[in-house]
C-alpha positions as CSV (number, residue, x, y, z in Angstrom):
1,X,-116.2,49.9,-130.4
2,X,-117.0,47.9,-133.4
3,X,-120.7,47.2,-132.1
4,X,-121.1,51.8,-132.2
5,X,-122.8,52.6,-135.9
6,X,-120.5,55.1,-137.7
7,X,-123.5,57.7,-136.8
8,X,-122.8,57.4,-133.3
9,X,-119.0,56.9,-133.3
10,X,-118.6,60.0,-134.9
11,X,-120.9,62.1,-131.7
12,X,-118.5,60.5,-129.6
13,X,-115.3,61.1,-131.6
14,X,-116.4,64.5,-131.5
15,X,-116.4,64.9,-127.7
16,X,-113.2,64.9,-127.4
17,X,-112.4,66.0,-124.1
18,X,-113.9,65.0,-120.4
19,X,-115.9,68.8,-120.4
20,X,-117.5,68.3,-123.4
21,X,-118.4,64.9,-122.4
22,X,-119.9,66.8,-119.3
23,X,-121.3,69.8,-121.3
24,X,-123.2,67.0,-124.2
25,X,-124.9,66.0,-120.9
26,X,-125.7,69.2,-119.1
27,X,-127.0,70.4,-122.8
28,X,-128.3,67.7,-124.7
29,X,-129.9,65.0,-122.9
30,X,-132.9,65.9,-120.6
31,X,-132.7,64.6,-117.0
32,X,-134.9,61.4,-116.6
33,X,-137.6,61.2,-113.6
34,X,-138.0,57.2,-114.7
35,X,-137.0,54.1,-113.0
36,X,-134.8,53.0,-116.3
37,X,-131.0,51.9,-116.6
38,X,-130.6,52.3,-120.3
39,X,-127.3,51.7,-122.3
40,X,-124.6,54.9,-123.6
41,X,-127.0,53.8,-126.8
42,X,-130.4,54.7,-125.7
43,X,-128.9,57.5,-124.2
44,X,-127.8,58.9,-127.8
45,X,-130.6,57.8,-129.2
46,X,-133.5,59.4,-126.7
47,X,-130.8,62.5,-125.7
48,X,-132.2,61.6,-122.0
49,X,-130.5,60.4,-119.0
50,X,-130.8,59.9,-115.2
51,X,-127.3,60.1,-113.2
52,X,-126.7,56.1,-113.7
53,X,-127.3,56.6,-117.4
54,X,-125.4,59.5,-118.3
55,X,-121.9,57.8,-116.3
56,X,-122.7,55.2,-118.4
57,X,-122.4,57.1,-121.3
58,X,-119.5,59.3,-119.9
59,X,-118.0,56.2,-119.4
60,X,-118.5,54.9,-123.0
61,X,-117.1,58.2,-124.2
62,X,-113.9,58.4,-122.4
63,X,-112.9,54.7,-123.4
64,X,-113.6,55.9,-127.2
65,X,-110.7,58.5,-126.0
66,X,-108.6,55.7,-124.8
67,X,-109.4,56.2,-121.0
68,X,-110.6,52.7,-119.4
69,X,-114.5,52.9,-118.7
70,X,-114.8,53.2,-114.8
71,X,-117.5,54.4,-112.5
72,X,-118.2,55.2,-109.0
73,X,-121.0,54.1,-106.8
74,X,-121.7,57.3,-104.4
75,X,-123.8,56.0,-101.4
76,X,-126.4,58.1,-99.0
77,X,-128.8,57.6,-96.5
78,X,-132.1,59.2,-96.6
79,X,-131.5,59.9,-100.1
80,X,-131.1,58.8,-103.3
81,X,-127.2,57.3,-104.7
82,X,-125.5,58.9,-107.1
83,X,-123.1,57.3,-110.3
84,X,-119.7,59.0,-111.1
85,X,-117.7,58.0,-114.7
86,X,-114.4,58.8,-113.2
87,X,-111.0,59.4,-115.2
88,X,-107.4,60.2,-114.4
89,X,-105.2,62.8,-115.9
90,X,-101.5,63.6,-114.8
91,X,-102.3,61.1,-111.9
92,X,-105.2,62.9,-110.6
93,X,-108.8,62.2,-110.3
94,X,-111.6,63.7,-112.3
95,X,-115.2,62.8,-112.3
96,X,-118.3,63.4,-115.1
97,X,-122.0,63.2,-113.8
98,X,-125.2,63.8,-114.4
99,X,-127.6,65.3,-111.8
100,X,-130.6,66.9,-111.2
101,X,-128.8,69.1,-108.6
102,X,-126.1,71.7,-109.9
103,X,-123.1,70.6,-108.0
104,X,-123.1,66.7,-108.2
105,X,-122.0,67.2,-112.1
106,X,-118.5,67.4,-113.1
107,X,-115.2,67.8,-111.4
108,X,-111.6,68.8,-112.4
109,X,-109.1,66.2,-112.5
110,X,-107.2,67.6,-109.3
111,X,-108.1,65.4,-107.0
112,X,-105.3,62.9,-105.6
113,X,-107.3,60.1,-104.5
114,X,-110.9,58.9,-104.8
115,X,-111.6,59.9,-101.4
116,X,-110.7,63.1,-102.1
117,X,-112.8,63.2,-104.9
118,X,-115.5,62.2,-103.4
119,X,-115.4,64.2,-100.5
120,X,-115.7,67.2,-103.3
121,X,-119.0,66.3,-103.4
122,X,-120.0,65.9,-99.4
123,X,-121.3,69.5,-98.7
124,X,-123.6,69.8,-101.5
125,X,-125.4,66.0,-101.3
126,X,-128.3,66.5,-99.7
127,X,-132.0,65.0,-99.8
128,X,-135.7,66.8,-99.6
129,X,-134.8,67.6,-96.2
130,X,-131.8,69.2,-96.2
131,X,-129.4,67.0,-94.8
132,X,-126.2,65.9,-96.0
133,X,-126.7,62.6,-97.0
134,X,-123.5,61.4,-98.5
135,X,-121.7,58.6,-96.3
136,X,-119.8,55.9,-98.5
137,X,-118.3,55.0,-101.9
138,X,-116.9,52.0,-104.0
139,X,-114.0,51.5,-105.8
140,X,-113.6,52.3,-109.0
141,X,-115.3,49.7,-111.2
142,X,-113.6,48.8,-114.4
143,X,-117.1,48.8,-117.2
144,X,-114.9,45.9,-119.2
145,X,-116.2,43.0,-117.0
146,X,-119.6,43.6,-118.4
147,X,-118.5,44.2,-122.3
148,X,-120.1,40.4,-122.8
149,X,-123.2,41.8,-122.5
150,X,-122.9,44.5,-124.7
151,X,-123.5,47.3,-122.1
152,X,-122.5,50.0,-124.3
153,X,-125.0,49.6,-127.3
154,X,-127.7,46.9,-125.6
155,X,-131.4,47.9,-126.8
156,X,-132.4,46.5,-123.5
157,X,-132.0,47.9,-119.7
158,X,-128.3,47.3,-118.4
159,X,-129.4,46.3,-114.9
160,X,-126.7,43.9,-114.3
161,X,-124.5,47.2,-113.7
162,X,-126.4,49.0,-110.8
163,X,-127.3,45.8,-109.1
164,X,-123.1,44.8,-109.1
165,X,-122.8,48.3,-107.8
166,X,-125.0,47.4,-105.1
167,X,-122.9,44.3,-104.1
168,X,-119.6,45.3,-103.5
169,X,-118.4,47.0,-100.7
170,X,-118.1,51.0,-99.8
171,X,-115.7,52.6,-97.6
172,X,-117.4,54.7,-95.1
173,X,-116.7,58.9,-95.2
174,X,-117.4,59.3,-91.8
175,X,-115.8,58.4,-88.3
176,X,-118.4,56.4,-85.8
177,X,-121.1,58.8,-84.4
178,X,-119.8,62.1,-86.8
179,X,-123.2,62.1,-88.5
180,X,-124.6,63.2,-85.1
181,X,-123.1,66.4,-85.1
182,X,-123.8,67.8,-89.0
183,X,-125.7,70.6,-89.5
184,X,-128.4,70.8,-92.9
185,X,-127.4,72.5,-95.9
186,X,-129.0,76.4,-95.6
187,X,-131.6,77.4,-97.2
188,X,-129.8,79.2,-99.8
189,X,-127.5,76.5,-100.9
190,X,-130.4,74.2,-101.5
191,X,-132.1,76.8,-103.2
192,X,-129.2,77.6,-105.6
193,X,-129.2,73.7,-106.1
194,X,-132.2,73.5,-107.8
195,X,-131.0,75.7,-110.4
196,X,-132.4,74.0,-113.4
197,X,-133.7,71.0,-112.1
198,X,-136.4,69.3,-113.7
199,X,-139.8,67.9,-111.2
């Protein structure tokens, strides 16, 4: 924490709960269309954010709050993957995001395991096309392994993060030849997901 100016402490002192982590992000920091990976810093600093950037700030806030920084890797086909800062409260799992889509944002800490969590998401992840993309996820990845390179206030891309993301392994959602058999998201759900989004 000691590397946070007192400026910046003090925002995330102030967000003192996992929603208001989720509603800085849904109201403060614009949705980013660029190919960046930019620390919880730059994030503050800009107030704009893709979904890898804002867990990584959702992450940096909850371990000011004395929750350990950990995010999940969200994996699709056909589709873009998505970044979860995930937290536990009473034993159950909760999740803070950033989207361009309405429903891949936050989650109540209800959830029993990460699976189930995760599966939360599975009727709303869907690409241009409308079908439902979503078919693995990782483990929850503790953020200390990379606190030697300063990944919470580096003036430089964090890179090191997505690409480790990328190289450990996912546990499949679905059963061998299930994706056969799914129908697309309707028209009216993928309308209602746009809700906001920025193009």
């Amino acid at each position: 924490m000691d590397a946070f100016t007192a400026k910046e402490l003090r925002l995330l002192r102030s967000l003192t709960t996992p929603v208001a982590i989720q509603r800085f992000l849904d109201r403060e920091v614009e949705y980013n269309l660029e190919t960046t990976c930019r620390s919880p810093r730059l994030v503050m600093r800009d107030r704009i954010g893709h979904c890898m950037e804002g867990a990584l700030f959702a992450a940096a806030a909850l371990r000011v709050h004395g929750f350990p920084p950990l995010l999940v890797d969200l994996e699709a086909v056909r589709d873009d993957d998505h970044v979860l800062a995930v937290f536990q409260r009473h034993g159950y799992w909760g999740a803070i995001a950033k989207s361009n889509y309405a429903s891949l944002r936050y989650r109540e800490p209800v959830y029993r395991t990460i699976r189930e969590l995760v599966m939360s998401y599975f009727e709303h992840y869907h690409n241009p096309r409308g079908e439902k993309s979503l078919r693995a996820f990782s483990r929850p990845v503790r953020l200390t392994r990379f606190d030697s390179a300063g990944w919470m206030t580096a003036e430089e891309e964090v890179w090191m993060i997505p690409e480790y993301l990328c190289t450990i392994s996912h546990t499949p959602l679905l059963a061998p030849r299930m994706d056969r058999h799914l129908n697309r998201v309707d028209l009216r759900l993928r309308l209602a997901e746009k809700t906001g989004m920025k193009v």
